[in-house]
N, C-alpha and C positions, 0 to 999 in steps of 0.2 A: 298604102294598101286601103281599098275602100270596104273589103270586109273579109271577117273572118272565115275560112271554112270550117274549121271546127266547131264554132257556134252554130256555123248551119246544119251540121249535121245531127246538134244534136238536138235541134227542132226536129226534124225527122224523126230522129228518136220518137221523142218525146209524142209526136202522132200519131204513131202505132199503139198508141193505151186508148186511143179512140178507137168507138164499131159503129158502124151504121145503124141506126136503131128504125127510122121511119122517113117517108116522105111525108112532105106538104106543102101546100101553095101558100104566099105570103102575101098578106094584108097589102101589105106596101110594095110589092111590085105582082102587079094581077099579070096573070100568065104563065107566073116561072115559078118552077120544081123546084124546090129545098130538096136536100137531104139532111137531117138532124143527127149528127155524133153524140155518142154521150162517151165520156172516160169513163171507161172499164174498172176502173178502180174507185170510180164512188160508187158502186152496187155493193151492199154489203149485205144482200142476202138473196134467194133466188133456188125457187123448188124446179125439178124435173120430173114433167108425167105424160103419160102415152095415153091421149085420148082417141078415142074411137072416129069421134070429128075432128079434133083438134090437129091429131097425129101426135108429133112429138113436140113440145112444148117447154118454155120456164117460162115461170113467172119473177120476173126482177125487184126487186127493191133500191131506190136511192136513199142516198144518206144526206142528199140534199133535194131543195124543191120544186124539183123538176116535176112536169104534170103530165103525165099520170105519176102519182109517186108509184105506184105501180103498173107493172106492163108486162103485156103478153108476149112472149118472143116466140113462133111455132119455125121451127127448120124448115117446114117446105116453104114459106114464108119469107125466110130473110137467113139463108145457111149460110153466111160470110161471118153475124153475127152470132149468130148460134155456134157455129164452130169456134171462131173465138174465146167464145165464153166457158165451151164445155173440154178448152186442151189440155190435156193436161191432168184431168179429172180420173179421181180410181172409179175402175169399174161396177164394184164392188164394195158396198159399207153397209151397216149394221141397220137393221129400222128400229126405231123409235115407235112404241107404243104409250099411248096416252090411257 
């Protein structure tokens, strides 16, 4: 047998904790569009807010150092990500005053 399938599948898996976070062109081949994944599960924190410019918005946090350690994610912008990130999510929670 030259390989597993079940191994392979659960790389597949294991892909879906990636979102598309941004594009960019690469130093080292001039020309060609990147797309940059980040795993969904090293953000470990990330606000939700409706700007007037912005539209609708989070701001992410990594727990590792990736740059920007912070990033702007707006839905009209990049909704594959955005939706990703906000499944799941209660509508509904308490605010927090300082």
């Amino acid at each position: 047998m030259l390989f597993n399938i079940d191994k392979i599948s659960d790389k597949f898996d294991a892909l879906t904790d990636f979102i598309p976070l941004f594009k960019f062109d690469s130093e080292n081949m001039k020309g060609i569009e990147h797309t940059m994944y980040v795993n969904k599960n090293r953000i470990y924190a990330f606000s939700h807010f409706n700007h007037p410019t912005f539209k609708e918005c989070l701001i992410i946090k990594f727990d590792k150092p990736i740059q920007p350690k912070e990033y702007l994610l707006c839905k009209e912008d990049n909704p594959t990500a955005y939706n990703e990130l906000f499944k799941g999510l209660p509508e509904k929670i308490r605010k927090e005053t300082n």
